[in-house]
N, C-alpha and C positions, 0 to 999 in steps of 0.2 A: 465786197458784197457779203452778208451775211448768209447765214447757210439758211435752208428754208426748212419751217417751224415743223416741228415732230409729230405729229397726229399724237391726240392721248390715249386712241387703239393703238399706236406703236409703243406709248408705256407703259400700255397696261400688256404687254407682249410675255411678259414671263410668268405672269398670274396664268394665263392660259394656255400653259408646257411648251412654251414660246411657238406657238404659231398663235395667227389674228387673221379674223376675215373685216377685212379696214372695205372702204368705199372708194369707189375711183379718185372722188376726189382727194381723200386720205393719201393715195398710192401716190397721184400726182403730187401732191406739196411733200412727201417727206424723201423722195428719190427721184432720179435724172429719170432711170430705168421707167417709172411708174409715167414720168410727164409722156414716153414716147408710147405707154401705153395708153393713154388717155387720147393722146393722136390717133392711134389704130384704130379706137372707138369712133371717134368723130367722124373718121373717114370710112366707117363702115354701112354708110347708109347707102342704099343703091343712089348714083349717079349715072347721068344720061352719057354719052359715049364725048358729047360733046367736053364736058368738063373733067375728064379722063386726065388731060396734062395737069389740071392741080391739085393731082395727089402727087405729083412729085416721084420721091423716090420710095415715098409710102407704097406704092401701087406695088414694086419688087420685094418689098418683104411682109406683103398681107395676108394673115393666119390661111394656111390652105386648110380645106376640107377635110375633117376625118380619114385618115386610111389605115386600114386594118396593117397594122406592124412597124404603122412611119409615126415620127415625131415630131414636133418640129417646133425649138429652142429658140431663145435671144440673147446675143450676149452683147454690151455694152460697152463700145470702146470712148474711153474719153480722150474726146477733140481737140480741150486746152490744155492735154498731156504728150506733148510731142515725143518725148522719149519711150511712154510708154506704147502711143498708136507704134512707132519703130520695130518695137520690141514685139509686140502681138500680129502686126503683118506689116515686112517690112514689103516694100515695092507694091503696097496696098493691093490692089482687087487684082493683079496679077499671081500675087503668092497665094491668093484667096482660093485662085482657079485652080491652082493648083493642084490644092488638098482636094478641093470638089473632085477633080479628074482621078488621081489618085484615090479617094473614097469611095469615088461612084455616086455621091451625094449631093445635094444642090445647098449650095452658100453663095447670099447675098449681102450688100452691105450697101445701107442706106443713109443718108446725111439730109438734113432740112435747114435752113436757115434760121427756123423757130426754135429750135431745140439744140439742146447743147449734146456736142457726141456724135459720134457714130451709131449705128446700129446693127448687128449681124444679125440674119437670121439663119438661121440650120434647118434640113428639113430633109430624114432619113431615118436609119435604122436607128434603137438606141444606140446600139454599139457606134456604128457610126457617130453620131450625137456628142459621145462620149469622148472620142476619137480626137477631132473639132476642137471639143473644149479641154483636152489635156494640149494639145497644141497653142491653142490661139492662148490660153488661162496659163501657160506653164511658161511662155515667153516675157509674160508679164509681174509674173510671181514676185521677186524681190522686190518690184516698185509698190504691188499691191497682193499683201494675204491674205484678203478676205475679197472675195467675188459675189457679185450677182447676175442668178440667169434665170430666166422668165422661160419656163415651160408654160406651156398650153395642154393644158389638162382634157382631156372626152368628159362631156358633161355625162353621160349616161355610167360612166369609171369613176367620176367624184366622190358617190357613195362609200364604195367601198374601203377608197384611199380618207376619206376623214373618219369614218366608223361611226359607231354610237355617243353622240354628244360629244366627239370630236376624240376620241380617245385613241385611234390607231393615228393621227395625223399628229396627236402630242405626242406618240409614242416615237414615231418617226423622228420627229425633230429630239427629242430626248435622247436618241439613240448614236443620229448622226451628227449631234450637237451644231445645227443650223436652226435658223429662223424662218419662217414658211409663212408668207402672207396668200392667202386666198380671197379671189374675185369672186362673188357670187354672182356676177353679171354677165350672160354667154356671149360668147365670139367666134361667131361662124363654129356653131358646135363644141368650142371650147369653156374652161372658167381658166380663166389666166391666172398662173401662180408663180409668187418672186421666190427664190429658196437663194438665203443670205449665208455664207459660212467659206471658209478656208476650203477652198477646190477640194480636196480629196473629200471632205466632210459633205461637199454639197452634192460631190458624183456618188457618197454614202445614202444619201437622201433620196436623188433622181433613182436608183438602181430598188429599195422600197418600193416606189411605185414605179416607176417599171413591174414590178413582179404581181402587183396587186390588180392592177390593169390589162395586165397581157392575158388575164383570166376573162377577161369580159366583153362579152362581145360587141359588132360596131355596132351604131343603133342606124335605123335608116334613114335615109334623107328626107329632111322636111321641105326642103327647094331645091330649086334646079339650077342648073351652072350660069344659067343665065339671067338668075336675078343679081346676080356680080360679076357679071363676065368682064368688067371695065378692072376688075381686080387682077382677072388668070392670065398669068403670064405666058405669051405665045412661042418662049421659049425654056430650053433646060428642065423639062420635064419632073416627076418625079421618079427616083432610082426605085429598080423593078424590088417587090416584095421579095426575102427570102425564103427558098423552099423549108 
């Protein structure tokens, strides 16, 4: 099967200090990562309680709501890579639980029949966050050196983190020598961002904003838990804020 077509915002990616604000559907045809994102979207419309069962496994890893000092990441495991699923958790959602337990953090991992892969989601401190993905990204490192991981950005922190005509968002990528594609489409409070590059390069990247972010405060709710409650998961909470 041929590989799917490049968006020409993904060519035009180094004219603009390599990040691109591409369109969902851009996101979807040029990466796995981006289809499962465009899933998240479609499945974000309130649903009656009755149609609850087909979201699937969607419903365990959908964007939580803002919390002042949590984050909460995706990382990509590929499905028709046996050696590598192995390598990145071996005894699957038990070794998963593990680190959750051991972190304090909550880690899920969703699979659909539409889509190709696994999907982790993280959902914790940065450190935490960070944690995760030297673990899960470091077991897989010789088969693949370059990663992608889909943070979820606070739309009301966007600002900051792309600056004046995008120039602290080039800077970033400039710096940590990654590729940053930005959503300008929100998601439950979020703009979804892909940040492309060799692990240590991209935990270079997330730790920038991190820093840029952690200045700003949450912004307030504009709904209630109950316009998605078919989404919140009745268990595994999230790990308490640190003092």
């Amino acid at each position: 099967m041929p590989p799917p077509p490049v968006s020409k915002h993904v060519d035009q990616a180094s004219q603009l200090g390599n990040w691109i604000c591409p369109t969902l559907q851009d996101m979807s045809t040029s990466s796995v990562l981006g289809t499962w994102l465009a899933a998240l979207y479609a499945s974000s419309k309130p649903r009656p309680e009755s149609a609850q069962t087909q979201l699937g496994d969607l419903q365990k890893i959908y964007p939580r709501r803002p919390r002042p000092g949590i984050w909460q990441i995706y990382i990509l495991v590929p499905g028709g890579q046996k050696a590598v699923q192995e390598k990145m958790h071996p005894k699957s959602n038990i070794h998963l639980k593990q680190i959750a337990k051991t972190l304090g953090c909550e880690i899920r991992m969703a699979s659909d029949a539409n889509l190709s892969g696994s999907l982790i989601s993280v959902v914790g401190t940065y450190s935490q966050c960070v944690i995760v993905q030297e673990v899960l990204y470091g077991r897989a490192s010789e088969l693949k050196p370059s990663v992608e991981t889909l943070l979820l950005l606070r739309v009301e922190a966007a600002g900051v983190v792309i600056g004046k005509q995008g120039c602290m968002l080039s800077r970033i990528c400039q710096r940590s020598g990654t590729q940053i594609q930005l959503l300008k489409d929100e998601l439950e409070g979020h703009w979804p961002c892909i940040i492309t590059g060799e692990l240590q390069r991209t935990l270079h990247a997330e730790r920038h904003i991190f820093h840029l972010t952690s200045a700003i405060p949450l912004a307030a709710p504009v709904a209630t838990e109950a316009d998605h409650s078919c989404f919140i998961s009745p268990f595994s909470p999230f790990p308490p804020t640190p003092a």
